[in-house]
Every structure is written in structure tokens, then in C-alpha cells.
N, C-alpha and C positions, 0 to 999 in steps of 0.2 A: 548510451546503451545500458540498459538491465541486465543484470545479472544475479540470479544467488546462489551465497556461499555459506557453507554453515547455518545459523541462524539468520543471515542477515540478504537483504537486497542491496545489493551492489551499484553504486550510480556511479563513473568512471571519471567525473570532473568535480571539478570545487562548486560547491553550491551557497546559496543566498536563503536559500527558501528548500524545505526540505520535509514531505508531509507524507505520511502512508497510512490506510484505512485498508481494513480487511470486512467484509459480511461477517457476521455470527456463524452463521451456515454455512461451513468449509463447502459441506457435499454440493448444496444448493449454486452454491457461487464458489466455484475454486479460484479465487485469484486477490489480487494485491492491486491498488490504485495510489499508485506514485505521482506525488505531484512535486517537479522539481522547478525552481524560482519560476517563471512566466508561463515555460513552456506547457505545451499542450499534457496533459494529464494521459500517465500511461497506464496501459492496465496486462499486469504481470500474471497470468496463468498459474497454477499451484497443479504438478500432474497429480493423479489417485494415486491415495496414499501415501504423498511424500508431507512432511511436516510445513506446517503453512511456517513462515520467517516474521521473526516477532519483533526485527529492527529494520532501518532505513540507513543507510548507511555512504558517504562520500568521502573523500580523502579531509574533508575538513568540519564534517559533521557528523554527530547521528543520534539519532530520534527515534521511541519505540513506535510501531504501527498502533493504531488509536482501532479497538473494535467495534464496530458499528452493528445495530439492529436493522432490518425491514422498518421498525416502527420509526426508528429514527429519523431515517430516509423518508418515509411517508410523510411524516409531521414536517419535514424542512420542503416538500416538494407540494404541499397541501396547498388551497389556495387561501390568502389571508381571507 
């Protein structure tokens, strides 16, 4: 389970693999995309207004969120 506290998103178990991307565009996309070791990729909500979390965090890791563009996303989902 997600959670966040302070500046950070909370992951409640020990992780292997531990990865968080935010949009550029708070307004456009309010949310966080958590990817914790295998498991299915989650995607954490940011309400209006509150401060988007600028870490990823488990009792044995943590990692800052990587910011991502549209363009970014375009060009990796492009077709070769």
C-alpha cells in the first residue's frame, strides 16, 4: 500500500526495485507512478493543491521521483 507523508511516497515493505516518475504537468496529470520490484505499476493521485512528493521511499530504500515530459513519453511510445 501507498501512502504519502511529508515529502515522500510511502511503500510499507522492503523493496528490490524501487522507481517513481511524475508528468511535468502537475495540473494536467496530478499523480505519481510507482513502480515497486515486479509488481504491477501504481499510480498515486496528488489532490489540488497539495505538493506533488519528490521521493519514493521503503523501510530499506529511497530514491528521488525522476520528472518526466509528454515529449518524453511520445518519443519512448513512438513507433521505431
Amino acid at each position: 500500500m501507498l501512502t504519502i507523508q511529508d515529502n515522500a511516497v510511502i511503500v510499507d515493505k522492503p523493496t528490490t526495485k524501487l522507481v517513481g516518475f511524475r508528468l511535468e504537468d502537475t495540473v494536467r496529470a496530478p499523480a505519481i507512478i510507482v513502480f515497486v520490484d515486479e509488481d504491477k505499476p501504481q499510480l498515486l493521485p496528488i489532490r489540488q493543491g497539495e505538493t506533488a512528493p519528490v521521493k519514493v521511499r521503503s523501510p530499506n530504500m529511497e530514491v528521488d521521483i525522476q520528472i518526466i515530459t509528454y515529449d518524453e513519453i511520445n518519443a519512448f511510445l513512438a513507433p521505431s
